[in-house]
C-alpha positions in Angstrom: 0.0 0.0 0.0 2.6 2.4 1.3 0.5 5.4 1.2 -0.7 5.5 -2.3 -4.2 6.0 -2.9 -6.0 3.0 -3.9 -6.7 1.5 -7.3 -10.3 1.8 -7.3 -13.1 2.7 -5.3 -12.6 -0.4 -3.2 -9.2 -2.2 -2.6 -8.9 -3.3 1.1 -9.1 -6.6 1.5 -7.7 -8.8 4.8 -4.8 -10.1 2.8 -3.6 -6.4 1.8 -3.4 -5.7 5.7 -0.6 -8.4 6.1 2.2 -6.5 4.5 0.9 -3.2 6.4 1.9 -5.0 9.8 5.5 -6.3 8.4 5.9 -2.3 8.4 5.1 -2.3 11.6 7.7 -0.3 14.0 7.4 -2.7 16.5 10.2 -4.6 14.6 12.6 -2.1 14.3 12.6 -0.6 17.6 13.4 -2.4 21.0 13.8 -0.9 24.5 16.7 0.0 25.1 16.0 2.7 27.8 16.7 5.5 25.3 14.1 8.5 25.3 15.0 9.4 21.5 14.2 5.5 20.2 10.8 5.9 22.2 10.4 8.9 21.1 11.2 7.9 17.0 9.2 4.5 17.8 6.3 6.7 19.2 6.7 8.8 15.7 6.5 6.2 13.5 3.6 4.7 15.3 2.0 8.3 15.0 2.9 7.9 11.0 1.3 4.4 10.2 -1.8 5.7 12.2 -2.2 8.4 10.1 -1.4 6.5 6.7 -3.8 3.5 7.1 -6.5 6.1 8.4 -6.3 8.1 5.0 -6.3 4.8 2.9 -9.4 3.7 4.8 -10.7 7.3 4.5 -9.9 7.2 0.6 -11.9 3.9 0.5 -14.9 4.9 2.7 -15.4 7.7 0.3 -15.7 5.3 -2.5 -19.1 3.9 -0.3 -20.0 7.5 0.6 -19.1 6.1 4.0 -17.4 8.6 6.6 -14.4 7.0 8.5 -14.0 9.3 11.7 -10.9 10.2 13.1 -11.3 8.1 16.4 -10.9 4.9 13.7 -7.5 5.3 13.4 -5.9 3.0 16.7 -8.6 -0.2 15.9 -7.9 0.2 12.2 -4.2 0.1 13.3 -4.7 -2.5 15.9 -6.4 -4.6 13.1 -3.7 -4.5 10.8 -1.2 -5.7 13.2 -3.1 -9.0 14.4 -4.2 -9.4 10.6 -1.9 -12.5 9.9 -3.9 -15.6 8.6 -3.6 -17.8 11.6 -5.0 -15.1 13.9 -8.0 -15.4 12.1 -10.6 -18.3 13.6 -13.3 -20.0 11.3 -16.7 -20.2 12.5 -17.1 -24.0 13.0 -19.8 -26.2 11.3 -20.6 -29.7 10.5 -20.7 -30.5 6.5 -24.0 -32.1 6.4 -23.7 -32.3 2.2 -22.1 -30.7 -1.1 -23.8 -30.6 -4.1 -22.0 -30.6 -7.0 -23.0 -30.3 -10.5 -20.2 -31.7 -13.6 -17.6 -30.9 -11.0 -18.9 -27.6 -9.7 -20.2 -27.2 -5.9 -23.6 -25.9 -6.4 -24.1 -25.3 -2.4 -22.9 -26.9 0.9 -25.7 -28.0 3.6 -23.9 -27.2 7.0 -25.0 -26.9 10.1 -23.8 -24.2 12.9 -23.8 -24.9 16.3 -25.6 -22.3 19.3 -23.5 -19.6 19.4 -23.5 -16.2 20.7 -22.6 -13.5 18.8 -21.8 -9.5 19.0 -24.7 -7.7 17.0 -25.4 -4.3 15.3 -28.6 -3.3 14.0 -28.1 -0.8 10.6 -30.5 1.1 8.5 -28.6 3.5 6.5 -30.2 3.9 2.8 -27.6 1.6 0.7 -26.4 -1.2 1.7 -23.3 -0.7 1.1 -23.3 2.1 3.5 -24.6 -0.4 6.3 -22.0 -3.0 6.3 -19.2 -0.4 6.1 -20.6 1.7 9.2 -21.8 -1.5 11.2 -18.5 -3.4 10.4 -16.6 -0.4 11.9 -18.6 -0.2 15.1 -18.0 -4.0 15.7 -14.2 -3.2 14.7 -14.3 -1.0 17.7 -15.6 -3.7 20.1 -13.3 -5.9 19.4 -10.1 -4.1 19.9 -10.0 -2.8 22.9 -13.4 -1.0 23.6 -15.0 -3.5 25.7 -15.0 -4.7 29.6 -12.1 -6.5 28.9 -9.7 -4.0 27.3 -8.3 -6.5 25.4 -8.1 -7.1 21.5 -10.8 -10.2 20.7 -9.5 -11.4 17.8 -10.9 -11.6 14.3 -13.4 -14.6 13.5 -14.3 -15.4 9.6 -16.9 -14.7 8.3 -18.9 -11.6 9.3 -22.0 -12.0 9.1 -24.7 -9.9 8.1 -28.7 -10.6 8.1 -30.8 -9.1 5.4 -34.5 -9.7 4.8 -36.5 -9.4 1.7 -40.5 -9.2 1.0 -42.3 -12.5 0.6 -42.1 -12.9 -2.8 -37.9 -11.9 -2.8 -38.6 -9.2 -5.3 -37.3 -6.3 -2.9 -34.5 -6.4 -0.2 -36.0 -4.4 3.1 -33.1 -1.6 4.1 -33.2 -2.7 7.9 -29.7 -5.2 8.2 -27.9 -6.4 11.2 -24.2 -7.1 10.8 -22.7 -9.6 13.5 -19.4 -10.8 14.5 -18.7 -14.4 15.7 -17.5 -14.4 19.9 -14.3 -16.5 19.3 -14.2 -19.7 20.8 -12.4 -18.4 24.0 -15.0 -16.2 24.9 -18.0 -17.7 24.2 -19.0 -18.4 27.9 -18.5 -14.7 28.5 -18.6 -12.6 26.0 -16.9 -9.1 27.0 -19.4 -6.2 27.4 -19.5 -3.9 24.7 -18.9 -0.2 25.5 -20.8 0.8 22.3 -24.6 1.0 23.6 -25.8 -0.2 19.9 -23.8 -3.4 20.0 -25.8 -6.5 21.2 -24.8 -10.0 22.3 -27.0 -12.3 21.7 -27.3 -16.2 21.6 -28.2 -17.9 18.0 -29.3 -21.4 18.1 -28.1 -24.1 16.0 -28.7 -24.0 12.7 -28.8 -25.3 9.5 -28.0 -23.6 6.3 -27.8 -23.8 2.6 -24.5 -21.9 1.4 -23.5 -20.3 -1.9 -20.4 -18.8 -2.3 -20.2 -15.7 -5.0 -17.7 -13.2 -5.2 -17.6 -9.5 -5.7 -18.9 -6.1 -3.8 -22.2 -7.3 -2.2 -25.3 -4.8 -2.8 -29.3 -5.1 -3.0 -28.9 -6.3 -6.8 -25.9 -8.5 -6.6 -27.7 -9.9 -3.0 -31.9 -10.2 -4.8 -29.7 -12.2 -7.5 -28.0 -14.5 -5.7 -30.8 -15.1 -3.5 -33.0 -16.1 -6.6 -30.1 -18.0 -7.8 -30.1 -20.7 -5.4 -33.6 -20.5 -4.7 -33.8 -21.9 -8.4 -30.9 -24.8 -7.8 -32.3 -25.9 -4.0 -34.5 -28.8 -5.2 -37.1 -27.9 -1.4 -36.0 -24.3 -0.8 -39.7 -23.9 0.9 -38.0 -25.4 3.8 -35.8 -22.6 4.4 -37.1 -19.1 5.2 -38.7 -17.1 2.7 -38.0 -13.2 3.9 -34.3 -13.7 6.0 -30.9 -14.6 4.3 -27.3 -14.0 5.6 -24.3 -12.6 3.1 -21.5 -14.3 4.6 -18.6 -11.9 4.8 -14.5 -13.7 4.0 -12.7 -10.4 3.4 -13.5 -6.9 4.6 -16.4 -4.9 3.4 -14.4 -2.2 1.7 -12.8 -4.8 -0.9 -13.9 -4.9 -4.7 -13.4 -9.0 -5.1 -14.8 -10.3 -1.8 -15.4 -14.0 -1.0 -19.0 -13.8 0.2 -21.8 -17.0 0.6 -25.4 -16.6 0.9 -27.1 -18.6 3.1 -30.5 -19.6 3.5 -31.7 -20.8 6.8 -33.6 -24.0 7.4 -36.7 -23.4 9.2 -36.7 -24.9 12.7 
């Protein structure tokens, strides 16, 4: 990245945040009891602040999406615990794959009862939902909850939309929710943001379809009648609440996303 503006209107993915953190002064700068290396460490760490908040800042524009100033230290704090084996998968039990001349049509899985950080979001696009809720849950989980510790990152985040009956027309009320990792489950640290919930899902099974790209209410109302049409009994699941699956951060242009539909008890 080094400081450049991005490519396009949306370039941040996960992966891009692991060479930000090899930059990280941390490595360069041990304590040695000298006030001018904490003083240069405390520079630099002043500098990488700054450059990842105008990068994300450049990108948020690109979503007409606002990144305040206060987003800089969990932005930060996210890039340096970004390495792929920091990140934890949601577990699940493959239940069945469907394939079609090679290709996986969808996976039936089932999720276990779980409880999860939640954050209800009605802003007018999408788009603009997932960005604001996704950096209100960023905030919980590094630092600004009763623990004061940084959570951890699980895969994926999740985000529930819901549709009329007839899944002509996506309803702008979402909730975007984070996975408690393992660890934490049994007790969840409070969050300090008032509009952050945790609440307890029960087990689950879904029907999953991954698809790639920015998620908004076209790309969504089409993949939703996509597997519709390749489920051979999708009047089992529910007809008016779906969840985009989120593998890479909202902001990127070429995410890995799945949409689920949910059995019905």
């Amino acid at each position: 990245m080094g400081g450049a503006e991005p490519s396009g209107p949306a370039a941040i993915t996960l992966e891009d945040l692991d060479g930000v953190a090899e930059e990280s002064p941390d490595s360069a700068y041990h304590s040695h009891g000298s006030s001018l290396e904490e003083e240069g460490a405390e520079r630099m760490d002043d500098e990488e602040q700054e450059r990842l908040l105008n990068y994300w800042q450049s990108v948020g524009r690109g979503h007409q999406v606002d990144v305040p100033r206060d987003m800089a230290e969990p932005i930060q704090q996210l890039t340096r615990n970004n390495s792929p084996q920091e990140r934890q998968s949601i577990p699940f039990t493959l239940i069945q794959r469907k394939e079609k001349l090679g290709d996986l049509l969808y996976e039936k899985r089932q999720y276990g009862k779980a409880k999860w950080a939640c954050i209800k979001m009605k802003e007018k696009q999408y788009e603009q939902s997932i960005c604001l809720g996704f950096m209100k849950l960023m905030r919980y989980i590094c630092e600004q909850n009763s623990s004061g510790l940084y959570l951890g990152i699980t895969i994926p985040i999740v985000t529930i939309v819901h549709t009329n009956e007839s899944q002509s027309e996506m309803r702008q009320a979402v909730t975007v929710a984070y996975y408690l990792p393992e660890v934490l489950q049994d007790q969840p640290p409070h969050p300090f943001d008032s509009d952050i919930i945790i609440e307890e899902w029960p087990s689950t099974i879904v029907y999953s379809r991954s698809f790639r790209g920015i998620t908004n209410e076209d790309s969504i109302m089409r993949e939703i009648n996509l597997l519709a049409e390749i489920l051979e009994s999708p009047e089992l699941c529910l007809q008016d609440t779906f969840i985009i699956a989120g593998y890479t951060n909202p902001a990127a242009a070429n995410r890995h996303n799945e949409i689920w539909f949910l059995q019905r008890p």
